[in-house]
C-alpha positions, 0 to 999 in steps of 0.5 A: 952938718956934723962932721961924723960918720954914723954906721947902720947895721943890716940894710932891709927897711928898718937899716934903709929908713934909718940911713935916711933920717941919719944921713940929716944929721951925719957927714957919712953914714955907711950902710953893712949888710952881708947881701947884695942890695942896691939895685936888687928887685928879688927876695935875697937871702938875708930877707927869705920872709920877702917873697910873702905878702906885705903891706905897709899901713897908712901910718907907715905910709905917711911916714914913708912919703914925706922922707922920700916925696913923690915915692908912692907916685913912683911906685903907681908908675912903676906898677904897683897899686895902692888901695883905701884901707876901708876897699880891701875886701876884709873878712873877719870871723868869716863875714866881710867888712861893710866897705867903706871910703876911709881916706887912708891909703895902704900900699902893698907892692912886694916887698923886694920891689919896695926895698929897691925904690927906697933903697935907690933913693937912700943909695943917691945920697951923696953921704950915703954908702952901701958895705955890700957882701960884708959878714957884721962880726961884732961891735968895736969899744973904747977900753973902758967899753962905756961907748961904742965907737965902730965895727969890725967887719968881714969882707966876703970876698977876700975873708979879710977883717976890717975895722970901721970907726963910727961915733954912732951904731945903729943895730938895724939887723932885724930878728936875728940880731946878736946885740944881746950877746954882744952886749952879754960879751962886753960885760952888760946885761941882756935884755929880758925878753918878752915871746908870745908862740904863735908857731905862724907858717907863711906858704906862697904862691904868685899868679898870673892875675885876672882883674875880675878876682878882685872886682876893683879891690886891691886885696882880699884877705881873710883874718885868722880867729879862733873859730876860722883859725886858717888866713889868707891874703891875695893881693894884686901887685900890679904888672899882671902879677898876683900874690896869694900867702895862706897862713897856718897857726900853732904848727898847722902848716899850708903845704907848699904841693900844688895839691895840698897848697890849693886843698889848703885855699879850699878850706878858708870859711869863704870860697873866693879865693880858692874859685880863683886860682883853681883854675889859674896859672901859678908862676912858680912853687909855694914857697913857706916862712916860718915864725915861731913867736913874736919877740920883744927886747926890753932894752929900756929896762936895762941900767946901762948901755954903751953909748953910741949904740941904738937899736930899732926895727926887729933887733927890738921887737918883731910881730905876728906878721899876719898883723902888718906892722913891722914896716910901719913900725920901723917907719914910726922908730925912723920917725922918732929917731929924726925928731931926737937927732934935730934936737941933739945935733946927732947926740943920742942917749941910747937909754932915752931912745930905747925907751923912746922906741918902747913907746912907739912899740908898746901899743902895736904889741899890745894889739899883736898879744891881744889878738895872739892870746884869743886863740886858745892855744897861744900860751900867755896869761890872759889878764882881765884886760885882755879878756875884756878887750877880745870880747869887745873886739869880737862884738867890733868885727861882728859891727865892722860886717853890719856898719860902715862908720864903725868899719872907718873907725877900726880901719883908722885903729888898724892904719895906726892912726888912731890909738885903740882907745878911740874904739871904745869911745861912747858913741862907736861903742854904742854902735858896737853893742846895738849891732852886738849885745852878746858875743856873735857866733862866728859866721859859718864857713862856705864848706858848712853849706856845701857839706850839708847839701852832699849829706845822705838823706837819712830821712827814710820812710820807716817799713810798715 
């Protein structure tokens, strides 16, 4: 092992993965952040976004086991619960999946209660340390700035500056990442910036569970469309606790008042979700997260940057979280990153890695605009491509509620297994087009019934 020290900026999922695969080929690696971490269950400050629903994806899943053996039996131990992909109860334009055994397993414990199981294993290693409660002021140079070699940072107990040697950096600190500027500040060029506004609102609430919600599913989650714009994931964490995150796009807003947040649940096109927790007990007040757009940070277009520096995780591109795929995708970029360090002995040209990482984001963005730009009011140009993709996809959900095998086809997509293009291969296509020939109109909503047997009888005999 090199003799070197390897700084890792911001200590949540995508920081924690990226110690681990450093701490391979790195002597110290020193983990920043400016929260308590190790051994902390609870949403903290520097992750409000953690009280909400999350799942990792199969990908993200196989990933995740094979740094840290034996995680998902830990967490089964400890509680939470894993479900097949193709047995979570999905609702896609109002109908439900045809259900189906996929063989991928997604797991979805809350996210704080994840962070500490693999944070604690991170933590154990011998090379491995936490700079916890420490303010990140800004990156450090050689005079000639061409290479980054530390940090100076902020010791939140005494306000005392402290310079951090390094020989290499890594930005892990997720949305709110001031790389840009840093980079602007030393004389290079920010990274243009690719934003799709979805204007999304998380509102959560936790429950006391009762298992017969979920009939032996794990989740029961209803996926935003155009024409049933409202969403919900309800998912079943183990330990007799439940999570229940509606989601309101383009500034429709769940309310966080008991009222309004079950008024809300009322509302989605089908009634399981709110027959659940009307009469249930909530264990605390919703709680909202906002997310305005997803961003993606072209650092591979860039001519130059310091060397010494890399960036990953949200610092590089955040999603829709209603897609699920921040974890995973940080998981991915750990994965890469792995796979370099072994074939540089720890040195990494951040130009290469950065277009590294833009491989590994390309497609799950692309996934993330396309779905984002099937709602009328997303603004965004809507190439031929991405018209005929979402007309596709919506012949696909309407197959996926009529069709298991094209329901373990979508689910191996949706898992990050399989790449988009196999769904249009010819023989699931023409299972798609039989079920699909023309666009399906969207299943109706449960209140479209229910309205329709309170109406008035306007049908009255007529006076003589």
């Amino acid at each position: 092992m090199a003799r070197k020290r390897a700084v890792v900026l911001g200590g949540a999922m995508a920081g924690t993965l990226a110690a681990r695969v450093l701490s391979e080929s790195f002597s110290d690696v020193v983990v920043i952040d400016r929260d308590d971490l190790v051994g902390v269950r609870e949403t903290r400050r520097g992750t409000p976004h953690a009280h909400h629903a999350h799942g990792l994806h199969s990908r993200g899943h196989h990933i995740v086991e094979e740094l840290f053996p034996g995680l998902s039996e830990e967490l089964r131990e400890a509680g939470c619960l894993a479900s097949d992909i193709g047995r979570i109860r999905w609702h896609f334009n109002a109908r439900p999946i045809a259900p189906t055994d996929v063989g991928l397993t997604m797991l979805a414990p809350s996210r704080p209660v994840l962070e500490y199981h693999v944070r604690r294993r991170v933590a154990a290693l011998p090379n491995v340390r936490y700079l916890e409660r420490h303010d990140i002021l800004r990156p450090l140079t050689t005079p000639s700035r061409e290479r980054v070699n530390g940090v100076l940072v902020r010791r939140q107990s005494d306000g005392e500056e402290l310079e951090l040697e390094a020989d290499l950096v890594v930005d892990a600190t997720g949305r709110g990442s001031r790389l840009p500027a840093w980079l602007e500040d030393l004389g290079y060029e920010r990274p243009a910036e690719d934003r799709i506004k979805i204007g999304l609102t998380y509102t959560s609430r936790h429950y006391k569970v009762d298992p017969k919600w979920f009939e032996g599913a794990q989740s029961i989650v209803f996926i935003a469309s155009p024409a049933h714009p409202r969403g919900a994931f309800f998912g079943h964490l183990g330990d007799g606790i439940c999570v229940l995150s509606l989601t309101g796009i383009l500034g429709d807003v769940p309310p966080t008042d008991p009222d309004g947040f079950l008024e809300f649940a009322r509302t989605l096109p089908g009634s399981v979700i709110y027959d659940a927790i009307r009469e249930s007990e909530p264990l605390e007040d919703a709680v909202s997260f906002r997310f305005p757009a997803s961003v993606r940070r072209r650092y591979e277009q860039l001519d130059r940057l310091p060397d010494g520096l890399l960036v990953l995780g949200d610092a590089a591109a955040s999603f829709n979280p209603l897609y699920g795929q921040g974890m995973s995708v940080a998981a991915i970029e750990a994965y890469e990153l792995r796979k370099l360090l072994r074939k540089t002995a720890g040195r990494i040209d951040p130009k290469k890695f950065a277009k590294v990482v833009a491989k590994v984001v390309q497609t799950p963005w692309d996934m993330n605009a396309g779905g984002d730009l099937a709602f009328p009011g997303v603004p965004g140009e809507r190439t031929a491509r991405v018209r005929f993709a979402n007309a596709y996809m919506a012949r696909l959900q309407y197959a996926v509620s009529k069709d298991p095998k094209v329901t373990r086809a979508f689910m191996r997509v949706a898992g990050m297994i399989n790449r988009p293009e196999s769904l249009f291969k010819p023989t699931l296509a023409a299972r798609v087009l039989r079920l699909a020939p023309r666009i399906p109109e969207p299943g109706p909503s449960w209140l479209d019934a229910e309205n329709a047997s309170n109406a008035p009888d306007t049908d009255l005999p007529k006076a003589a």
